[in-house]
N, C-alpha and C positions, 0 to 999 in steps of 0.2 A: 483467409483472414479478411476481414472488413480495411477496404484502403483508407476508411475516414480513419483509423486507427494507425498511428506510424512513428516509428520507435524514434527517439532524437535525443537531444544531449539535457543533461540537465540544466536547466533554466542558470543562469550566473544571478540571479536575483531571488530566487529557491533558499532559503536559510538551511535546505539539507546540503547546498552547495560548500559548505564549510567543509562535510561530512567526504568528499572526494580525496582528501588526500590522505594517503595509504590505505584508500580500499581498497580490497581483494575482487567485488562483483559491484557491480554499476549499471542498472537499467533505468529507462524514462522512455514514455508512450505519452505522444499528443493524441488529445481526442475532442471533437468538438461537442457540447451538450446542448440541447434545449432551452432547461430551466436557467438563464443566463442570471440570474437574481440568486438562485440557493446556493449559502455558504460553502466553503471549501467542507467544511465541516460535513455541512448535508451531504454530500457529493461523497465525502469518502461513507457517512454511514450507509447511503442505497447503494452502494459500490460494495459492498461489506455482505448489507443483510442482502444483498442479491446472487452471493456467489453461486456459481452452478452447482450441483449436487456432486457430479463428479468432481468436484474440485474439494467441498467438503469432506466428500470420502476421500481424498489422498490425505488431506489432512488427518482423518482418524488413524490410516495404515502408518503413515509419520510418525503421531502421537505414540503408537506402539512399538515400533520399532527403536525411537531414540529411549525409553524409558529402559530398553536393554542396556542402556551406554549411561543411566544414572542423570538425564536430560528429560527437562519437563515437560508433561503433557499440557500444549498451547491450547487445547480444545478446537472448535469449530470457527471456523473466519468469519460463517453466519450470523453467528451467537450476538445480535447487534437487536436491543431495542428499538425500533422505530416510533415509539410512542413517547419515547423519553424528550423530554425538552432540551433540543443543542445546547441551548444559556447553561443549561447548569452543570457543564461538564467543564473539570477544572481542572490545571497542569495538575503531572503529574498521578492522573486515575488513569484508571485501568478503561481503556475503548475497545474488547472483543478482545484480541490476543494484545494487542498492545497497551503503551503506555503514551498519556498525552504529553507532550515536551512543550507544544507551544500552538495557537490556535487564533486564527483570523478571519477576519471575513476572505479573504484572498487567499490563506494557507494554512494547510494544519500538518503539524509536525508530527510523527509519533516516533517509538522505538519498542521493540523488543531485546532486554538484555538478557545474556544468556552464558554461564562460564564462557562457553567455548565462540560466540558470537554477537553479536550486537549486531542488530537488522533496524535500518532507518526507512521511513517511510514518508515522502511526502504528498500530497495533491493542493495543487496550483494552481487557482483559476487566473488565468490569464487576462488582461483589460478586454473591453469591448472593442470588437472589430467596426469597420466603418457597418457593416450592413448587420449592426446589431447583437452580430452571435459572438458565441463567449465556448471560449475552451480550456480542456484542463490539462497538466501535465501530472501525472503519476511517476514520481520516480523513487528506487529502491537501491539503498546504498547500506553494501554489509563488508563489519571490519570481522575479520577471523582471529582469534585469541591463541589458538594453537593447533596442533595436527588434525585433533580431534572438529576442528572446525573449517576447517580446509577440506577435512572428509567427508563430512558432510554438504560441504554446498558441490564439492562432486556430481550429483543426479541434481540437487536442487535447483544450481545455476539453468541447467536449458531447458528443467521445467518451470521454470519460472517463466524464462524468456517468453514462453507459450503460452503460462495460462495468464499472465496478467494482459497482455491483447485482449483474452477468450473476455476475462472477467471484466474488461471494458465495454464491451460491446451491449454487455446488459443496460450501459448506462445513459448512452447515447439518447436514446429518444425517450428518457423518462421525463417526466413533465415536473 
């Protein structure tokens, strides 16, 4: 793993921080980016339309297999226009598998609800440091509804913990 990458607490200033109490799974990864000017916003769509391919594909095998359990097919993580203009995405629409809750130059909020779970998702740019760089914090907070969703984050939990480092790293040196 990249050590610029390194797992830590969710930020107390995070508006997903409300989102901490009675969850079930709780991850957050600092990372420092380049582009110290592009929106939270921007930051999660090249963090999105950049996920690795292997990471895509667990998502289709996912897609397949919850659709045996009556659970929807989220599609691809990828699936992110890059051409589309940030201004004009507004709470509440649909950004790739999620939905927007709330959206700043500093943080964008999203969610996935789902019978069986509700998946929160934040990225956080953090103020400017003295020597000008700027970092973000990705953190993912999921409440589980019933058995059915405690089952599920089963495998999900420590692949998660895995690939969102991996899916950081794409994002590190993009300009």
């Amino acid at each position: 793993m990249n050590t610029l990458i390194t797992r830590c607490a969710v930020p107390g200033s995070a508006q997903i921080h409300v989102q901490l109490a009675g969850a079930d799974f709780v991850d957050a990864h600092r990372a420092p980016v380049i582009n110290a000017e592009r929106s939270a916003l921007g930051h999660f769509l090249l963090l999105m339309s950049s996920m690795p391919r292997w990471i895509d594909n667990l998502m289709v095998l996912r897609n397949r297999a919850v659709q045996l359990f009556g659970l929807k097919d989220l599609g691809r993580l990828s699936r992110i226009d890059l051409q589309r203009d940030e201004a004009s995405y507004q709470v509440n629409e649909r950004v790739g598998i999620f939905t927007l809750i709330s959206n700043s130059p500093d943080e964008v909020l999203l969610v996935d609800r789902d019978k069986h779970l509700d998946v929160y998702i934040s990225l956080l740019r953090l103020p400017l440091g003295a020597d000008n760089r700027r970092e973000i914090v990705v953190s993912t907070v999921v409440h589980t509804h019933n058995r059915l969703g405690r089952l599920y984050m089963l495998p999900v939990a420590p692949f998660h913990r895995f690939i969102a480092p991996n899916a950081l790293k794409r994002l590190i040196n993009v300009r």
